[in-house]
Structure formats: C-alpha cells, structure tokens
N, CA and C atoms of all chains as a GROMACS GRO file, in nm:
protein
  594
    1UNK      N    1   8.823   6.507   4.338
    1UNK     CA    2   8.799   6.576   4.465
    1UNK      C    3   8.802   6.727   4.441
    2UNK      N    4   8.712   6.770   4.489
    2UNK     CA    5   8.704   6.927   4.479
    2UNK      C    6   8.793   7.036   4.528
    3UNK      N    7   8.852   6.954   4.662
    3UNK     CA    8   8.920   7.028   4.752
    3UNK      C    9   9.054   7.014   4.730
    4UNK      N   10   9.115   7.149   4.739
    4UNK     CA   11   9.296   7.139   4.715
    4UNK      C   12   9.360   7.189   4.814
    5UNK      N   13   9.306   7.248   4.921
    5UNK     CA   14   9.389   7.318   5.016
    5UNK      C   15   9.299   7.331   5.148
    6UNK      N   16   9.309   7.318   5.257
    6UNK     CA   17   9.245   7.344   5.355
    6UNK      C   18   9.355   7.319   5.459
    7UNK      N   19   9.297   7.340   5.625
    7UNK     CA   20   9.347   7.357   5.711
    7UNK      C   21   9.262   7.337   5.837
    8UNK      N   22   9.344   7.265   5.948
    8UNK     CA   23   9.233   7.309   6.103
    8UNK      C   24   9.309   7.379   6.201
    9UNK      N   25   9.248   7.443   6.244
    9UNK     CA   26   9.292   7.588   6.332
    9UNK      C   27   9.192   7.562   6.456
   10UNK      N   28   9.318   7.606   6.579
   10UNK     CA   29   9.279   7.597   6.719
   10UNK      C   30   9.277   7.726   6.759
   11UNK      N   31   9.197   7.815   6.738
   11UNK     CA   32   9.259   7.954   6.855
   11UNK      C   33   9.188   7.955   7.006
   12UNK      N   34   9.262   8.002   7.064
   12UNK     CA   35   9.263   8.035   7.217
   12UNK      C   36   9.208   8.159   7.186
   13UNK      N   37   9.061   8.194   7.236
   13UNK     CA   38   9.046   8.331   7.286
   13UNK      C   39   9.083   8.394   7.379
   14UNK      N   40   9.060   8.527   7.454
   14UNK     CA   41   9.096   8.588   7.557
   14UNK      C   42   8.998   8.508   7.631
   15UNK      N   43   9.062   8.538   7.746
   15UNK     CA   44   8.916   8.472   7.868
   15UNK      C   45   8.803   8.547   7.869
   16UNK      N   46   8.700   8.418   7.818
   16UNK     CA   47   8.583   8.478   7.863
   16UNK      C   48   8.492   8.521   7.678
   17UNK      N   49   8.601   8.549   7.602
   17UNK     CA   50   8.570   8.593   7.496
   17UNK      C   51   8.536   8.475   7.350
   18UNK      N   52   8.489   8.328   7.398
   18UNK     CA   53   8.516   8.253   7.304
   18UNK      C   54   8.342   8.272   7.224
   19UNK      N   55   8.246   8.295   7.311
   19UNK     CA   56   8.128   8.317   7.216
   19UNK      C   57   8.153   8.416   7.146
   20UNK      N   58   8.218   8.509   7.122
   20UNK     CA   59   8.206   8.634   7.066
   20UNK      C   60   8.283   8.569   6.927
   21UNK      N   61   8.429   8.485   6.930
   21UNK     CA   62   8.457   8.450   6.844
   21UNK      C   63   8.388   8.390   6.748
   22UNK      N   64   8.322   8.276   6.843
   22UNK     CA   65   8.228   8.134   6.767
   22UNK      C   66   8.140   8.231   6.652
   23UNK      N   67   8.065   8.339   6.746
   23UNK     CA   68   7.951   8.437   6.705
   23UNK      C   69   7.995   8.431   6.522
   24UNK      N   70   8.120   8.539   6.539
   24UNK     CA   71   8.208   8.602   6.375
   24UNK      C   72   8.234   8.463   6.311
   25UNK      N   73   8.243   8.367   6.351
   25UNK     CA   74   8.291   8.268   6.278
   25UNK      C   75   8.168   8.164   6.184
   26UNK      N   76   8.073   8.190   6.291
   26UNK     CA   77   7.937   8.136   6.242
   26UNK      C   78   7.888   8.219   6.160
   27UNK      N   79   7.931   8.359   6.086
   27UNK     CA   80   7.889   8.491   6.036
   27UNK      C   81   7.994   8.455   5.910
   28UNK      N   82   8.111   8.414   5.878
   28UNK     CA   83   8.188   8.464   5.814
   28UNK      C   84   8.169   8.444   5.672
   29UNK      N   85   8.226   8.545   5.616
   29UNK     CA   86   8.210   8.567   5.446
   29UNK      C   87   8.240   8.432   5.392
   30UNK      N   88   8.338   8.341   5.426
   30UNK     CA   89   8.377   8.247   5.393
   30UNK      C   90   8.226   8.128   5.368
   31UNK      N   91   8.109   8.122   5.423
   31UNK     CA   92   8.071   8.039   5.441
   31UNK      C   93   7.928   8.028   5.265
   32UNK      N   94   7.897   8.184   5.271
   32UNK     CA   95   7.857   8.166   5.148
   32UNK      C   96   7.932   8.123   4.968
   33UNK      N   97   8.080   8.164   5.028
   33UNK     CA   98   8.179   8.166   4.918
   33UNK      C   99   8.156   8.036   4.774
   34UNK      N  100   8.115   8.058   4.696
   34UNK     CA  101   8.130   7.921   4.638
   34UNK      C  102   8.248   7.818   4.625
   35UNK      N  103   8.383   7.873   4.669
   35UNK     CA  104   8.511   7.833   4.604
   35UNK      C  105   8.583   7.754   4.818
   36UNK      N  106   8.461   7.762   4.878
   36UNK     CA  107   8.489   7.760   5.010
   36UNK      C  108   8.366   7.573   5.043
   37UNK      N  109   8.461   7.519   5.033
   37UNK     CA  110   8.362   7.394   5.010
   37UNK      C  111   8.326   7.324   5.166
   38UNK      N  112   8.406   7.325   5.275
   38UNK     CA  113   8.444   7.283   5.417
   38UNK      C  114   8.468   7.425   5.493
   39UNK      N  115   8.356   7.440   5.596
   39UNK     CA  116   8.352   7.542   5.698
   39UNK      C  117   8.328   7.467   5.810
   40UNK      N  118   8.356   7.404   5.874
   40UNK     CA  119   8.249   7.350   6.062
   40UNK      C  120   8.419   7.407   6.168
   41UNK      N  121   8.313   7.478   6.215
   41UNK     CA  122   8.355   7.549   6.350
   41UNK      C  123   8.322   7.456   6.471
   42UNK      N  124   8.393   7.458   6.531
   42UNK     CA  125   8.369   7.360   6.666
   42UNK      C  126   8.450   7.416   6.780
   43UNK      N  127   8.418   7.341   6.895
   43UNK     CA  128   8.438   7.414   6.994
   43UNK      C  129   8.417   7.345   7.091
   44UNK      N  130   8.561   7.350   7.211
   44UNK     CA  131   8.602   7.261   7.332
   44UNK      C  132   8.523   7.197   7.441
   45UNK      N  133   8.450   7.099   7.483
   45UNK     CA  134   8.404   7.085   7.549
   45UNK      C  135   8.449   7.101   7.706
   46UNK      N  136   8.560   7.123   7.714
   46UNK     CA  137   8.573   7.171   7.820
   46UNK      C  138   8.600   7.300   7.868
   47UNK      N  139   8.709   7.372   7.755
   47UNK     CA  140   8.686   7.508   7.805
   47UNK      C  141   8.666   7.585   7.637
   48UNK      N  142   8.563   7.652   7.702
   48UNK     CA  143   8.465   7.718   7.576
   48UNK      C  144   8.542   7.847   7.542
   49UNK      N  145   8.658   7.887   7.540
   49UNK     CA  146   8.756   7.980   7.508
   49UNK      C  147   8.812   7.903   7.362
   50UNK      N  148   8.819   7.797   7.384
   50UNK     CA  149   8.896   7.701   7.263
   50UNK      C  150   8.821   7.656   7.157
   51UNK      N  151   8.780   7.739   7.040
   51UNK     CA  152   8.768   7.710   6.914
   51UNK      C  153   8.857   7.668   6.814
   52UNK      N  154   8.773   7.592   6.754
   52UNK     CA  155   8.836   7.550   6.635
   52UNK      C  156   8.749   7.577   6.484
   53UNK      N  157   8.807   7.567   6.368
   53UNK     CA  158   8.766   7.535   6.259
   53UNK      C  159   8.839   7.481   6.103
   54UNK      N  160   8.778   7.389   6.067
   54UNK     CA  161   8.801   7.338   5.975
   54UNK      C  162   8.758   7.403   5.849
   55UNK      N  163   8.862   7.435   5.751
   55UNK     CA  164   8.829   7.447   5.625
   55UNK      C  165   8.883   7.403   5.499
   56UNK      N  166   8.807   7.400   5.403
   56UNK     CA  167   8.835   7.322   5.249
   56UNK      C  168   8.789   7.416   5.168
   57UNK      N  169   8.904   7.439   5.051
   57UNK     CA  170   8.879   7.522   4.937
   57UNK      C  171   8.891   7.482   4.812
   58UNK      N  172   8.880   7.509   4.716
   58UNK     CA  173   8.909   7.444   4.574
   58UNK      C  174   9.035   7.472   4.551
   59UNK      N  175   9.124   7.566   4.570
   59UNK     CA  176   9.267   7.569   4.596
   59UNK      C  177   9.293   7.672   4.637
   60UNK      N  178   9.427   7.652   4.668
   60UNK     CA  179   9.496   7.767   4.743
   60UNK      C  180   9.501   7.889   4.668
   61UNK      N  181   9.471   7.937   4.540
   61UNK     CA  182   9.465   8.081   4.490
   61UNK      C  183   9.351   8.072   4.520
   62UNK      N  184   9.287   7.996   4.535
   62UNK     CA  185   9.120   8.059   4.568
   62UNK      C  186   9.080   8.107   4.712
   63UNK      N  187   9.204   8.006   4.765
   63UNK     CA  188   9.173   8.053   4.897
   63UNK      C  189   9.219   8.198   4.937
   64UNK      N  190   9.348   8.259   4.862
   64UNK     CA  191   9.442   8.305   4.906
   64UNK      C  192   9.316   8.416   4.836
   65UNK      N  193   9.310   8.427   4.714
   65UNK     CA  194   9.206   8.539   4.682
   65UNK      C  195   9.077   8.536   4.754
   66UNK      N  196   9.037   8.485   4.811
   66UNK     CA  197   8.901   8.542   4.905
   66UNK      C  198   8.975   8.653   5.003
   67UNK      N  199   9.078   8.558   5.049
   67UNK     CA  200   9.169   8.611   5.214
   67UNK      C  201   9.180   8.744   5.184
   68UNK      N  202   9.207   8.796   5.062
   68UNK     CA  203   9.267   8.920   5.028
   68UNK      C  204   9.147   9.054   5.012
   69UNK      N  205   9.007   8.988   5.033
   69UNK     CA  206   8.927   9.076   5.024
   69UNK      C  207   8.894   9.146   5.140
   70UNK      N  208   8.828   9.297   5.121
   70UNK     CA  209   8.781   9.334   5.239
   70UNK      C  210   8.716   9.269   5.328
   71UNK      N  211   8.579   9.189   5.303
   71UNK     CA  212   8.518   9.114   5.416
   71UNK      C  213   8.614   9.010   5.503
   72UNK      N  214   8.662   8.951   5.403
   72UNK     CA  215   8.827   8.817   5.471
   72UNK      C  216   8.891   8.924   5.591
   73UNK      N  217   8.922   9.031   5.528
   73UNK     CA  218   9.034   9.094   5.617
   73UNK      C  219   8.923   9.198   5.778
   74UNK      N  220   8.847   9.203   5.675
   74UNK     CA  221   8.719   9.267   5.815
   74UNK      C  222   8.737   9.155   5.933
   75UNK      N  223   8.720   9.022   5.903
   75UNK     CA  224   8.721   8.915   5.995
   75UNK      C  225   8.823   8.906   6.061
   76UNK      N  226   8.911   8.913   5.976
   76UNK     CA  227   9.054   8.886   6.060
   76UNK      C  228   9.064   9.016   6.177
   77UNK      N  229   9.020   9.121   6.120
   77UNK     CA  230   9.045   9.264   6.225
   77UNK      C  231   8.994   9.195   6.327
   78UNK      N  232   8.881   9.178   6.345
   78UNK     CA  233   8.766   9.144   6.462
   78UNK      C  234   8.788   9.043   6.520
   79UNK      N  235   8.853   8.927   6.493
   79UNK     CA  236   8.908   8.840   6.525
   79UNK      C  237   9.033   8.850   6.593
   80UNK      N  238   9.123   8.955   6.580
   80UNK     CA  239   9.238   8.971   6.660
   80UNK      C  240   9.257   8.977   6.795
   81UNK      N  241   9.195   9.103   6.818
   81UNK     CA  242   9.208   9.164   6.889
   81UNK      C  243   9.114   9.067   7.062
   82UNK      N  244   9.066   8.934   7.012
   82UNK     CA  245   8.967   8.854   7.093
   82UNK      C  246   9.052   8.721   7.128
   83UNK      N  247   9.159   8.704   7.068
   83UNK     CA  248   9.238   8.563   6.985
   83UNK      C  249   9.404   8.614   7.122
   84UNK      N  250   9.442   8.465   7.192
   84UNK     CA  251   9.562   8.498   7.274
   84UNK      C  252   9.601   8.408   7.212
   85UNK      N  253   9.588   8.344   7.065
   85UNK     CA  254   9.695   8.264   6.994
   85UNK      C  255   9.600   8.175   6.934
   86UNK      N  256   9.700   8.148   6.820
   86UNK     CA  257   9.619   8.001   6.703
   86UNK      C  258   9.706   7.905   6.706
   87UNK      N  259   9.729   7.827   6.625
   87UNK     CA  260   9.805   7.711   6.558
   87UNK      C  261   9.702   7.662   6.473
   88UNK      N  262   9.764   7.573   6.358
   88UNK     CA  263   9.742   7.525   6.232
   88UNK      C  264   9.795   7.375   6.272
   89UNK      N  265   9.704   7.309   6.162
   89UNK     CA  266   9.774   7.177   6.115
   89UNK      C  267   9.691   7.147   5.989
   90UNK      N  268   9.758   7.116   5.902
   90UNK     CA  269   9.735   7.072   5.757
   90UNK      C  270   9.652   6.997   5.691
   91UNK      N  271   9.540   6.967   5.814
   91UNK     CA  272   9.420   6.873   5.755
   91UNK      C  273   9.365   6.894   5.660
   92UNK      N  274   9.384   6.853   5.529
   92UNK     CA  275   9.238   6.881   5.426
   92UNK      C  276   9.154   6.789   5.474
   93UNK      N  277   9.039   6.865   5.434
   93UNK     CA  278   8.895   6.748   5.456
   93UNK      C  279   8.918   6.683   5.273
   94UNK      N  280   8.865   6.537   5.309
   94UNK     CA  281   8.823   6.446   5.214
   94UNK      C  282   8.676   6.348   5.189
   95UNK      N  283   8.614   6.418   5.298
   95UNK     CA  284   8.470   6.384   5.285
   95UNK      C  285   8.440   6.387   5.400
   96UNK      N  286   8.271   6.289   5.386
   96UNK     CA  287   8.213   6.279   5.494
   96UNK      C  288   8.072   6.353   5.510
   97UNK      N  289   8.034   6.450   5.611
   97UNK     CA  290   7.903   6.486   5.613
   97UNK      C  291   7.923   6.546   5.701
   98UNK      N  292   7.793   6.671   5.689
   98UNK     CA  293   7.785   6.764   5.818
   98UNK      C  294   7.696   6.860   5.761
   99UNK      N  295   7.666   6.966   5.855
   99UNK     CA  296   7.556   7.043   5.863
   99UNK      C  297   7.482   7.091   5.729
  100UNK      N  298   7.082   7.354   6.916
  100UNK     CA  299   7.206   7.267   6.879
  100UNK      C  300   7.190   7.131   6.897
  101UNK      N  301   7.164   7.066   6.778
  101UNK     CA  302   7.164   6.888   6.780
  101UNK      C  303   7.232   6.840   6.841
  102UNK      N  304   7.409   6.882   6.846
  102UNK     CA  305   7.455   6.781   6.880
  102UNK      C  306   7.506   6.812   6.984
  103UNK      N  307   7.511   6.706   7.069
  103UNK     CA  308   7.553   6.766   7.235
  103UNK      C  309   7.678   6.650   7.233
  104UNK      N  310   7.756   6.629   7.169
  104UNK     CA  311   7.894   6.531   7.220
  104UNK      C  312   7.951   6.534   7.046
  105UNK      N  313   8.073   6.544   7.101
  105UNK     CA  314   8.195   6.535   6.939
  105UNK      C  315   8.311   6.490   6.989
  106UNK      N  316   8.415   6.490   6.918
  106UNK     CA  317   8.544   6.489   6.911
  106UNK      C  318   8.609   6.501   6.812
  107UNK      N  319   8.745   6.548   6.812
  107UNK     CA  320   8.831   6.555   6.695
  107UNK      C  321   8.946   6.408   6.712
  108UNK      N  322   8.974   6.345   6.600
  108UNK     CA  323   9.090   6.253   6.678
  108UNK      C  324   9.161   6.289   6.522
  109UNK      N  325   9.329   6.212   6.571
  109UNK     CA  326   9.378   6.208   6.517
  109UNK      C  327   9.471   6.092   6.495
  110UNK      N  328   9.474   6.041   6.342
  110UNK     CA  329   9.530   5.877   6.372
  110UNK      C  330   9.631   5.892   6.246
  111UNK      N  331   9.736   5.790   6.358
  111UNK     CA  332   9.894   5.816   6.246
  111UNK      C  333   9.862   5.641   6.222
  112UNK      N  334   9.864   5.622   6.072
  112UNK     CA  335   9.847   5.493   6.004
  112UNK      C  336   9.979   5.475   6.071
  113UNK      N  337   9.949   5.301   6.020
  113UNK     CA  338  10.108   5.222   6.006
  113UNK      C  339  10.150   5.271   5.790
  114UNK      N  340  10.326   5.275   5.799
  114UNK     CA  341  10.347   5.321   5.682
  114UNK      C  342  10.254   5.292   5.590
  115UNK      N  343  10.213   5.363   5.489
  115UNK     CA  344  10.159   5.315   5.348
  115UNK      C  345  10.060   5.268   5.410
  116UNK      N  346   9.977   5.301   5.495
  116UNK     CA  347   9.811   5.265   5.528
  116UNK      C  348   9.724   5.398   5.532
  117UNK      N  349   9.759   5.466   5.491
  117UNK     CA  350   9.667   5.594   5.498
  117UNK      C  351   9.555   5.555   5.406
  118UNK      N  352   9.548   5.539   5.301
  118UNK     CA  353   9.465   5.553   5.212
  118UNK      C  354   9.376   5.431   5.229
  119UNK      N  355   9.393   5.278   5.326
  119UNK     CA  356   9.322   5.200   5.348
  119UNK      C  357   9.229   5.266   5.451
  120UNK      N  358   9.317   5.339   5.570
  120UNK     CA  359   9.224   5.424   5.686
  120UNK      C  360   9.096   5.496   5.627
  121UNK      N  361   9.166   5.577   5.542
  121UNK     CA  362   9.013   5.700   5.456
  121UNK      C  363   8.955   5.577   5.396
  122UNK      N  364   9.003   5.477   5.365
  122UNK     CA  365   8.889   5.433   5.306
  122UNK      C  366   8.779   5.343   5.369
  123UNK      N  367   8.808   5.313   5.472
  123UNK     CA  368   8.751   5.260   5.608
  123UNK      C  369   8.645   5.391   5.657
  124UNK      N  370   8.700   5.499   5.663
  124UNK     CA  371   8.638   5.616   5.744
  124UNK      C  372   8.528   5.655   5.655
  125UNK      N  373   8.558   5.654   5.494
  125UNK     CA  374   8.423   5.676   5.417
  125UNK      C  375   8.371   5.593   5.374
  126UNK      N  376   8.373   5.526   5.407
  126UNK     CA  377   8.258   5.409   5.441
  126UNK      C  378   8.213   5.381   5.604
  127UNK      N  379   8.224   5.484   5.653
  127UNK     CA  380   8.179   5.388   5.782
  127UNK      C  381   8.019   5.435   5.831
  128UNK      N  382   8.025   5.282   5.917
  128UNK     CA  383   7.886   5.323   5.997
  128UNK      C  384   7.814   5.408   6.048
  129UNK      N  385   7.870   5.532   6.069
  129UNK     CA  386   7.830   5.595   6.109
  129UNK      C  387   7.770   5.737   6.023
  130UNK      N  388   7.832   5.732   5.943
  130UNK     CA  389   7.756   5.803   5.817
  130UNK      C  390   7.647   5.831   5.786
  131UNK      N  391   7.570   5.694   5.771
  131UNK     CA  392   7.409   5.724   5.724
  131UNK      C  393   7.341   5.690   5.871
  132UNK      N  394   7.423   5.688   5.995
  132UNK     CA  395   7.354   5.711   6.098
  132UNK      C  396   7.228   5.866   6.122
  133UNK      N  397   7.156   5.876   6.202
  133UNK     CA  398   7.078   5.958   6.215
  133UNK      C  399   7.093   6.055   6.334
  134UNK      N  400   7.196   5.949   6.418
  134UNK     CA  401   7.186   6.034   6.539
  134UNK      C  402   7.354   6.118   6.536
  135UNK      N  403   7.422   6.064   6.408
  135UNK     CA  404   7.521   6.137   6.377
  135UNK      C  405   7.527   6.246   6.272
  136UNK      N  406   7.547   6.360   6.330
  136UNK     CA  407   7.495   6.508   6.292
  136UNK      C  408   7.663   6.514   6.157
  137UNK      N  409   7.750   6.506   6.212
  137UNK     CA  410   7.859   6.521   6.176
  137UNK      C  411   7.976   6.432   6.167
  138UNK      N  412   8.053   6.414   6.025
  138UNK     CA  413   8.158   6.284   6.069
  138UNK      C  414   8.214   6.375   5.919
  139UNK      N  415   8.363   6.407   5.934
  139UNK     CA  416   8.440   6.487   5.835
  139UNK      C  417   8.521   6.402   5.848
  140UNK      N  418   8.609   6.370   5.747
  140UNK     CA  419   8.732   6.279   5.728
  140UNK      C  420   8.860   6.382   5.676
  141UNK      N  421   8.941   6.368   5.723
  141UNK     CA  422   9.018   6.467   5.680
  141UNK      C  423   9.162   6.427   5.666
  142UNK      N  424   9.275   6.473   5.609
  142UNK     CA  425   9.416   6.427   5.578
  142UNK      C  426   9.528   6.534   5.589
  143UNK      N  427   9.613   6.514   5.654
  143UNK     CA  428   9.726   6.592   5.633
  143UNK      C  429   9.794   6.612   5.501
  144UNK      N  430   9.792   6.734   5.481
  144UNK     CA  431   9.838   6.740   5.347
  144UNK      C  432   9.987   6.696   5.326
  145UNK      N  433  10.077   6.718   5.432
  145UNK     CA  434  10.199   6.701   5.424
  145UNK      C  435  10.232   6.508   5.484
  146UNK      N  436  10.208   6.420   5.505
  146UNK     CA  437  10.182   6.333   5.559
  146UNK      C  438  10.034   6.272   5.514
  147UNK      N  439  10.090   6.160   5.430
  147UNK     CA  440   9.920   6.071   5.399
  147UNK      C  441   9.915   5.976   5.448
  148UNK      N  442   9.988   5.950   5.555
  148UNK     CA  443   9.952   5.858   5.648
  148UNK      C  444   9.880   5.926   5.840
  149UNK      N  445   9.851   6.011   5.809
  149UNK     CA  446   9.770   6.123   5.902
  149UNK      C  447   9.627   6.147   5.859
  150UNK      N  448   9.554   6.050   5.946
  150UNK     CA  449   9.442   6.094   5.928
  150UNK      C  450   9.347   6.193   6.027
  151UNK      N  451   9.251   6.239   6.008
  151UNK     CA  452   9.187   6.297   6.102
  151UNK      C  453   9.006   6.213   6.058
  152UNK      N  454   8.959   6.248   6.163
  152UNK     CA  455   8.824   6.253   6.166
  152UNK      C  456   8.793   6.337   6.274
  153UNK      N  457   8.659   6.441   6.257
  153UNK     CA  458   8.576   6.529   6.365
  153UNK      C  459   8.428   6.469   6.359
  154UNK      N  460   8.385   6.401   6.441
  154UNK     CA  461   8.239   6.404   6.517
  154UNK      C  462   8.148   6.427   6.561
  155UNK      N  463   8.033   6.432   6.531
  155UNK     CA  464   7.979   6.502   6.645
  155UNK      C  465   7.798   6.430   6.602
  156UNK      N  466   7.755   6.435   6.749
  156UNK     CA  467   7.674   6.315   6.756
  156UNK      C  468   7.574   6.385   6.846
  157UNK      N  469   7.422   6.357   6.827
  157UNK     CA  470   7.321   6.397   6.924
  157UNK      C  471   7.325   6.388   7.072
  158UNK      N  472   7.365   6.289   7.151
  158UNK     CA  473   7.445   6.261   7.312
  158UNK      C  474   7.504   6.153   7.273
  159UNK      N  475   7.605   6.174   7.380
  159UNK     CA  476   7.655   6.063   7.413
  159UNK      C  477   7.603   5.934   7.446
  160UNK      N  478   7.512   5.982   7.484
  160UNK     CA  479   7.429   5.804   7.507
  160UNK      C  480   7.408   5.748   7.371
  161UNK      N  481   7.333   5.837   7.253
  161UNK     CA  482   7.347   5.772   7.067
  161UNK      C  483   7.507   5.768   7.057
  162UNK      N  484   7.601   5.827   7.081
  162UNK     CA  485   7.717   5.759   7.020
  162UNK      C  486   7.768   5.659   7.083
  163UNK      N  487   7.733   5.634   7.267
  163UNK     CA  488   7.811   5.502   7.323
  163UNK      C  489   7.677   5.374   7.257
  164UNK      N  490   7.609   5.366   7.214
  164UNK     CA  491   7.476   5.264   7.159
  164UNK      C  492   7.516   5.255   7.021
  165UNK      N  493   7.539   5.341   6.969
  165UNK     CA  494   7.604   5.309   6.800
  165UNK      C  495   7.736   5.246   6.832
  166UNK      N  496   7.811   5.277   6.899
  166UNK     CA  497   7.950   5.255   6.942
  166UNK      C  498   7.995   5.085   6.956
  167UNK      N  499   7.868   5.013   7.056
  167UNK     CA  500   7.847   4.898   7.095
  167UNK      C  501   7.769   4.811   6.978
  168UNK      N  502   7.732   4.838   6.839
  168UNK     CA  503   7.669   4.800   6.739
  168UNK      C  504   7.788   4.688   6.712
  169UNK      N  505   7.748   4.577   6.640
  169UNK     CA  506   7.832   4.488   6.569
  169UNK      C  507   7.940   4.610   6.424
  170UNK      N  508   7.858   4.725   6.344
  170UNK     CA  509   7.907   4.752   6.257
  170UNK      C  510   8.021   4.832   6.311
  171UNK      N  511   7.992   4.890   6.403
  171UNK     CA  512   8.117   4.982   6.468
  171UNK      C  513   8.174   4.932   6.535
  172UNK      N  514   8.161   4.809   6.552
  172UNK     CA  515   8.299   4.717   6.634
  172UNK      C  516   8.359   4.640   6.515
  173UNK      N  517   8.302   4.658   6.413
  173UNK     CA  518   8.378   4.556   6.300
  173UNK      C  519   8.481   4.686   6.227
  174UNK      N  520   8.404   4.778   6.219
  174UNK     CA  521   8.517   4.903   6.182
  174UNK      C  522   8.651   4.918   6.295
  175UNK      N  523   8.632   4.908   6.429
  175UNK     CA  524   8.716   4.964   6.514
  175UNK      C  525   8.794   4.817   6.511
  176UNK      N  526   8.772   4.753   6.486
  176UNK     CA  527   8.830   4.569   6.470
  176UNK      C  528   8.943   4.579   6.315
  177UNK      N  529   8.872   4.660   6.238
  177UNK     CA  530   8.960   4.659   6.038
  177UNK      C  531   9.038   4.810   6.048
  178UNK      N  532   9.016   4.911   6.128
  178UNK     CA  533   9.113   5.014   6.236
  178UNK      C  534   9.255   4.942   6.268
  179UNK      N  535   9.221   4.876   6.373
  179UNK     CA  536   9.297   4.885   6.406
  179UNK      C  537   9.498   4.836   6.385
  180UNK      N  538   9.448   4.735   6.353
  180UNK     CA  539   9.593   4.672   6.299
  180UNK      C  540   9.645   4.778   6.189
  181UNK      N  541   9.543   4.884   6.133
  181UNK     CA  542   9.623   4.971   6.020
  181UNK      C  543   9.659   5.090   6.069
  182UNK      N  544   9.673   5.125   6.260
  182UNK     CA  545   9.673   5.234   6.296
  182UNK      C  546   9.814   5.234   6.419
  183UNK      N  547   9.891   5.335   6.387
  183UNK     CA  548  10.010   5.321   6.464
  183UNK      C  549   9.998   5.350   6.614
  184UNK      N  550   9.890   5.463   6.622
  184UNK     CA  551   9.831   5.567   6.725
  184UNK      C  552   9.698   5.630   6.691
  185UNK      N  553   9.685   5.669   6.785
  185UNK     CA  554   9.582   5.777   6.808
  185UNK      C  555   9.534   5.848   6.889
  186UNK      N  556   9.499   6.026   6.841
  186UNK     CA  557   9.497   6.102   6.979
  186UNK      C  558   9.402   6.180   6.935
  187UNK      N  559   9.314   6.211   7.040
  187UNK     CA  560   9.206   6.281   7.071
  187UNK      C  561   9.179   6.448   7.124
  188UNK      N  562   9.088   6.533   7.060
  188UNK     CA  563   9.045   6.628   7.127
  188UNK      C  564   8.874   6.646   7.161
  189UNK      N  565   8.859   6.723   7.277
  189UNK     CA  566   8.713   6.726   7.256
  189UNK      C  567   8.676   6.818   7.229
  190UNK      N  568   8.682   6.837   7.087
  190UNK     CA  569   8.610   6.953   6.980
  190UNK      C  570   8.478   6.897   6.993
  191UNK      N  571   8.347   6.953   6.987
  191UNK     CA  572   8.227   6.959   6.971
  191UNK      C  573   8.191   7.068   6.853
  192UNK      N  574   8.161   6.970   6.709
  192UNK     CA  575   8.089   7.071   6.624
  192UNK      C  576   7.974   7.203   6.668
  193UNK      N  577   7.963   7.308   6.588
  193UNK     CA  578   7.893   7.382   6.675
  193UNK      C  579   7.781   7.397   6.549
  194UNK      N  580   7.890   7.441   6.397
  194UNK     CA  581   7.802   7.484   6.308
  194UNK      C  582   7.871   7.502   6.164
  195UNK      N  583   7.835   7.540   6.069
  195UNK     CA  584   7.911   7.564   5.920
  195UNK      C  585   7.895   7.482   5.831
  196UNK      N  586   7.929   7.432   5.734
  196UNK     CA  587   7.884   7.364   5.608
  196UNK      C  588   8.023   7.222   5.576
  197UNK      N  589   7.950   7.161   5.536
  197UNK     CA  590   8.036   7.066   5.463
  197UNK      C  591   7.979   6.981   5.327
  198UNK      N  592   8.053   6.828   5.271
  198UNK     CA  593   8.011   6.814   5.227
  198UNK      C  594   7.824   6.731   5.236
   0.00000   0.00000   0.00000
C-alpha cells in the first residue's frame, strides 16, 4: 500500500463562506504533489458551510514536509481566517476509486 | 458536477472483523458501477476495526436502483453480521483525486 498517513477533516466555515473554502481547496498545492496520493473534498448536503476532505500520503515526513512549504502554509493563511473550527479523525484511505 | 448524492459512513466492525469489512468494501458492487463516480474505503489508523467509506453517486435515483440489485443486497446481507454499528454523514464528493 502506498499510503502511510492520512486523515478526514470537517471544517465549519464562517457563514456564508463555504464556497470560498471548497474554491482553495479544489486549488491546493497538495493536489499536484506526487507524495499526496488521496485528495476528495466533499461537502454537506445540507449546510454548504460544512466541508470536508480526505487525504492520503506516502507518509507522514512526506506529509509533514510538503506542510512546511510556502504554498502548504499560503493555504493554511487563507484558509483561516474563513474556518469557525475543524476536527480530525484518523481515516487513512485504503482504496477504492474516484475522480 | 456528476454527482448529485454521497455520503460519508462510518462502521465499527464486531472485534477482529475489520479487515473482513475492507475486504467486502474492495470488492464491492459498486465499484465498477458507472453511475458511481466515487467509493473510497478508508481505516482508522488508531482502531482497525473502524471502517469508513465516502460515496458519491450520479442521483439518488442510480444509487436507490443499484441499492435494490441482488449484488448490493448480498453485500449489505455479508455486512452485516460483521458490523457492530454504523453512522452516517451527508458529505457529497465535490472534487480531487484518488486512487
């Protein structure tokens, strides 16, 4: 298996502000990364403030070294300041299919 | 956007059934479906008896018609006795890469 570390993340945007998130997230450096194997962003069908995304990396220094670059940390700026909270849970992806 | 209906669920095996669940989930019917855009299998890293799967399907009308198939009632039939629980969100894939 390729993947050693991943995660799924719920953030709550500000009201009103969840396309703007989806927008950066559908943009992010992460998605060309080679060492970034699982990206799908998704998002609440009921209230469209509530994104999510799933990701898978080849491991956690790989992950941890993308995080540490300017573009990683550009995202995170832009992402703050839109975000009234996250949470995590420990899902690695282990297959399957998608976009 | 293909897919207009998803979900995220989340299923706590019975002890020491995790790895029968993923192996049910990658194999399932719905995989080389057509009208299923998206099906990620995923695991708690801390807990391998935590599975996840995210969805996401062209309408709801292709996932309640696949749903009612003999193959996806024989999956939700070899499910179940290996599943303690299970709980749901309605994440709707939007976009990003997998395998």
């Amino acid at each position: 298996m390729r993947i050693n570390h991943g995660f799924h993340a719920t953030m709550n945007a500000q009201p009103g502000k969840g396309d703007e998130v989806v927008a950066l997230l559908l943009d992010a450096p992460s998605l060309p990364h080679p060492d970034c194997v699982v990206f799908l962003v998704g998002r609440s069908a009921g209230d469209p403030d509530v994104v999510h995304v799933t990701e898978g990396w080849t491991s956690p220094e790989a992950h941890a070294a993308f995080f540490a670059t300017a573009p990683a940390q550009a995202l995170v700026a832009a992402l703050q300041p839109l975000l009234a909270g996250s949470a995590y849970s420990d899902e690695v992806p282990v297959g399957g299919k998608a976009f």
